[in-house]
N, C-alpha and C positions, 0 to 999 in steps of 0.2 A: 424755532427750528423744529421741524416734523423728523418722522421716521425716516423718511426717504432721502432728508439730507443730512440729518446726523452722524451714519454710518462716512458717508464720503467725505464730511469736514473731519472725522476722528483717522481716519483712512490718510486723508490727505497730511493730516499733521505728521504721521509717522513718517511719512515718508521726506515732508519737511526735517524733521526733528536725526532721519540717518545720515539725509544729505550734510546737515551741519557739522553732526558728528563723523563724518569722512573728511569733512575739511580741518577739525579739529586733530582727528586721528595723523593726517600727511602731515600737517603742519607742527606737530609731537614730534616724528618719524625725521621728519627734518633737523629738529635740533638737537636728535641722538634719544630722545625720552622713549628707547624704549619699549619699557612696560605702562609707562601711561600711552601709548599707542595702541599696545596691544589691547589692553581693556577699552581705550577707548572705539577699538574697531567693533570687539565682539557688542559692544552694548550699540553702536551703527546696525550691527545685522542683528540683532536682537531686535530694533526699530523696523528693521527694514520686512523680519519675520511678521512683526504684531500689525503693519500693512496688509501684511500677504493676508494674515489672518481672516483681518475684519475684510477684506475684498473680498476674498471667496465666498466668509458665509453671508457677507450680502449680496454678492452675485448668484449664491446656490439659494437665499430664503425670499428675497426680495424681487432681485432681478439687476437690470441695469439700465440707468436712464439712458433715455434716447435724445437725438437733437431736438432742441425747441426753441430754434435758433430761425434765421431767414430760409427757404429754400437755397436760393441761390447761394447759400454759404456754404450747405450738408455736406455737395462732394470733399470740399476743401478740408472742412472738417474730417470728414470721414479717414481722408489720407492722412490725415495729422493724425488723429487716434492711430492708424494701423502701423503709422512711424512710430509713434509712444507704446504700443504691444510691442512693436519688435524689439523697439531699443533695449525696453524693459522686461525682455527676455534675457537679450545677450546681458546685462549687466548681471541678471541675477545668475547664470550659470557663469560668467567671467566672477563674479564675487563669491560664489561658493570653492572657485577654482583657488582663487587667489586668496583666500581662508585657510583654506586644505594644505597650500604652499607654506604659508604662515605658521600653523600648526605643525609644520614635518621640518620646518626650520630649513627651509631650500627657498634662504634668502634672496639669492639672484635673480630665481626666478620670480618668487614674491615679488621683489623689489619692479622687476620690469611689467610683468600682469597689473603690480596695485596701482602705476603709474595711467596704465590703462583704462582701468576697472573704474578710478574713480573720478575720469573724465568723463565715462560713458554713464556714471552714476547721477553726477551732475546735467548732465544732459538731461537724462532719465525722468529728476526730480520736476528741473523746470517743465519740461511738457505734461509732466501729471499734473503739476498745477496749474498750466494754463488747461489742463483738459477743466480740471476740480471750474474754471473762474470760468470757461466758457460753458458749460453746463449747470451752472446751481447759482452764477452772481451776474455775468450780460446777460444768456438768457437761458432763467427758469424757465422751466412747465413740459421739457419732455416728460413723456411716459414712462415709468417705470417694465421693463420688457426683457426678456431676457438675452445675456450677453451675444448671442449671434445673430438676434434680431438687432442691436445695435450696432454692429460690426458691420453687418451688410447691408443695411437700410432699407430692412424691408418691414 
């Protein structure tokens, strides 16, 4: 494993490793646990931060790989990524929301946002990983380039 894949396999686990613990954290929540909920969400967005982390400064020092996949797949791809940026927009400003809820103990509303937030977070998870398996294990060898040359395909 090189530089250029390391970052996105350490990247990709975090964001593995919040998703599980979102499902751990609802399925607490469900049987009344709680304070094991509650820690077990904040250490989900603790995961889901140390993602954010390692994406950006390997987006801001490295760059971001590009397709190196068929032509004829790119566009497909391409929309797939721009559905995976957006989703993985809405979840992180719906998960900060629904933290903030959490923390002000305006459980109602908690309660109906985290039913939300951590369906959209699942979603979220799996297309990061299929982006991680379609880029760096079917097919290596894009460019490393930076994020809106990957975005746009140019």
């Amino acid at each position: 494993m090189d530089l250029f894949t390391v970052f996105p396999t350490i990247s990709t686990s975090f964001i593995v490793i919040s998703a599980v613990l979102v499902a751990i954290g609802w399925w607490q929540i469900i049987k009344g646990k709680r304070s094991a909920h509650k820690k077990t969400m904040i250490a989900a967005a603790v995961a889901a931060l140390l993602f954010f982390i390692v994406y950006m400064s390997r987006t801001v020092f490295i760059g971001n790989t590009s397709w190196g996949g068929p032509d004829d797949l790119k566009v497909y791809y391409q929309v797939f990524l721009i559905f995976h940026i957006v989703l993985a927009t809405v979840a992180a400003v719906f998960g900060i929301t629904t933290l903030v809820l959490g923390f002000k103990e305006k459980y109602a509303k908690h309660r109906k946002w985290g039913r939300v937030t951590a369906v959209i977070w699942f979603i979220t998870a799996i297309t990061g990983v299929a982006v991680y398996v379609l880029l760096y294990l079917l097919y290596p060898g894009g460019h490393t380039k930076p994020v809106w040359e990957v975005i746009l395909g140019a």
